[in-house]
C-alpha positions as CSV (number, residue, x, y, z in Angstrom):
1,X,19.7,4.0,-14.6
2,X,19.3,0.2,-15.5
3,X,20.7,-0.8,-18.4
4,X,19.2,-4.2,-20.0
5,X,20.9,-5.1,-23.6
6,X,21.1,-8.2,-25.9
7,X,24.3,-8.6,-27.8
8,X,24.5,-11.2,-30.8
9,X,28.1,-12.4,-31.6
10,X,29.4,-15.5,-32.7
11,X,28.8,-17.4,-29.6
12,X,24.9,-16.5,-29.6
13,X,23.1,-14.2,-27.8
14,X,24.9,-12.3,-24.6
15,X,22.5,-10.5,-22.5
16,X,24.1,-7.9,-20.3
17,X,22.7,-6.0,-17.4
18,X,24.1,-2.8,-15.6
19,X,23.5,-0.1,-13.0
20,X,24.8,3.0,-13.6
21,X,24.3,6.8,-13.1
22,X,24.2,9.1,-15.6
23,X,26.9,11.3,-15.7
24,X,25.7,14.4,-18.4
25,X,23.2,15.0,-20.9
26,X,24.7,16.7,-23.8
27,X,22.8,18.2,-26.8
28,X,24.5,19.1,-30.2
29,X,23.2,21.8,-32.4
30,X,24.4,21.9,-36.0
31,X,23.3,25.5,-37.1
32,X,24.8,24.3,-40.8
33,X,23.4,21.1,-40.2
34,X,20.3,21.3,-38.4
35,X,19.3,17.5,-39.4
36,X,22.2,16.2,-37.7
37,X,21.1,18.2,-34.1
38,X,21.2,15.4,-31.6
39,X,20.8,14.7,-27.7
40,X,23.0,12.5,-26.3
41,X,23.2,10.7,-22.4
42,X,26.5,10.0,-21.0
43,X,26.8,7.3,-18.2
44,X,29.6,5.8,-16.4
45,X,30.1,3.4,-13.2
46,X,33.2,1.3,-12.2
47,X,32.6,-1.2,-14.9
48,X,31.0,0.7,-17.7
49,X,30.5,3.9,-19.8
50,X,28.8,5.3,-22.6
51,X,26.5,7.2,-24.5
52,X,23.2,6.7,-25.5
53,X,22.3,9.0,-28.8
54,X,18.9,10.2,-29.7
55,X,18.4,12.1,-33.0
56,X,15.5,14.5,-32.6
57,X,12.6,12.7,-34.3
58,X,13.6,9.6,-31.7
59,X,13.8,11.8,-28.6
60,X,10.4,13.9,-29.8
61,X,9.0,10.0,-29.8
62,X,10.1,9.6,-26.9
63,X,9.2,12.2,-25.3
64,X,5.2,12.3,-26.6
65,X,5.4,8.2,-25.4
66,X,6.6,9.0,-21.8
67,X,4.8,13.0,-21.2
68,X,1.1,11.1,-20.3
69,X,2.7,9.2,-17.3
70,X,5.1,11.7,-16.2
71,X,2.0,12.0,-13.3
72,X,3.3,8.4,-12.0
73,X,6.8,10.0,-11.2
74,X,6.9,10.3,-7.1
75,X,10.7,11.2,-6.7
76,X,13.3,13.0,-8.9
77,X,17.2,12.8,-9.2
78,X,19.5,15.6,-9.1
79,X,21.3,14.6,-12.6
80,X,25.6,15.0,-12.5
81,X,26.9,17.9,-10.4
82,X,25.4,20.7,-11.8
83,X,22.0,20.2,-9.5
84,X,19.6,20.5,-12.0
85,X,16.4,19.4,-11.3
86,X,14.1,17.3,-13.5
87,X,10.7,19.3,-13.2
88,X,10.9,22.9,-12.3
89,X,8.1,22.4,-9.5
90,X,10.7,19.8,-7.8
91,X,13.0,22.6,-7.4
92,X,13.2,22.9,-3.2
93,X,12.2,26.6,-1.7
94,X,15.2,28.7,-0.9
């Protein structure tokens, strides 16, 4: 995963860039709090960590922006240690 982000602080603008792999894709369900249900990205390298959060609506978003060119995809990755697969046709025949 690329990371590209634009900081302002006192000095200006920093712009930082980072490769990193992500580590683990967590999703928290709030059955007394069902607006506050979230899906979160955890990544970490040598130099950096953290998590990018999505709150449903965004991921939903993001989801409907990305699902018409999922077609351009040629390769997957095998997130974190788990194995799984991103598409369930990728899966290799046993």
């Amino acid at each position: 995963m690329q990371l590209r982000l634009r900081v302002k602080n006192k000095d200006g603008i920093v712009r930082i860039e980072n490769a990193t792999k992500i580590q683990e894709v967590m999703i928290n369900e709030d059955l007394l709090h069902p607006e506050q249900e979230s899906i979160a990205i955890g990544f970490r390298n040598q130099d950096s960590s953290g998590i990018i959060e999505f709150t449903i609506e965004e991921f939903e978003n993001f989801y409907k922006a990305v699902k018409s060119k999922i077609h351009l995809i040629k390769n997957h990755e095998i997130f974190g240690t788990s194995g799984a697969y991103m598409y369930e046709k990728q899966k290799p025949n046993k």
